[in-house]
N, C-alpha and C positions, 0 to 999 in steps of 0.2 A: 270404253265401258260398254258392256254387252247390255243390251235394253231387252228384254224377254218380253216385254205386251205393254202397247203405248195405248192410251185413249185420250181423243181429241174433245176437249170441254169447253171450247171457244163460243162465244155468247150466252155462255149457262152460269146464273150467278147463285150465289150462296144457298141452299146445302147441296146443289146437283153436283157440284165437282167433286164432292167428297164423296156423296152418295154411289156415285158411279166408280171414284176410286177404290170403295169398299169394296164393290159387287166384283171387281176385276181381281181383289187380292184373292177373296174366297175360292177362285179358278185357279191359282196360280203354289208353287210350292215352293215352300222355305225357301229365304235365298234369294229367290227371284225378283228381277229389277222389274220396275212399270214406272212407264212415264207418265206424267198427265201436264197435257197442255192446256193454258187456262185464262182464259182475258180478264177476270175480275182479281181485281188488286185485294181485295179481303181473302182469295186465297193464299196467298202468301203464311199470313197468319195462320189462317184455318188447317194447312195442310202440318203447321209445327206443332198447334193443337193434336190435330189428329194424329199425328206421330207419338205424341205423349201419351194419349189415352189409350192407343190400340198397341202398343208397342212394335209395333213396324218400325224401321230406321229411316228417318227422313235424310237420303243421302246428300242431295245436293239439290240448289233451287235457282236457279235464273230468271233475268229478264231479259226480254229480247224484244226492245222495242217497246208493240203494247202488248204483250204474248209473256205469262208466267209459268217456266216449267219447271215443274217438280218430280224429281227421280224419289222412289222408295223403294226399300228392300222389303219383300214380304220375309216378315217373323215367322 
């Protein structure tokens, strides 16, 4: 999987991961993967939330460890 723009959200908890993954889609065009790495376990949720409400595609989401990453496709 080709990752186009990753941002690292490790110690930032609820709404900063989302907030920053917003700011990152806005740069980025249709299509296009972003990763975001994230150590607060409410992202998890928040990032399936935010998949719903912006219509981006929440590709895929792991854990690893204490580290939650989440792949989307900007819409």
């Amino acid at each position: 999987m080709h990752i186009d723009r990753e941002i690292d959200t490790r110690g930032l908890n609820c709404p900063l991961p989302i907030l920053k993954a917003k700011k990152a889609l806005t740069d980025m065009q249709t299509g296009q993967l972003l990763k975001v790495v994230a150590t607060d376990a409410g992202s998890v949720r928040d990032f399936q939330a935010f998949a719903k409400q912006t219509g981006n595609e929440l590709v895929e989401q792991q854990t690893a460890g204490q580290e939650y990453i989440h792949i989307l496709r900007r819409r």
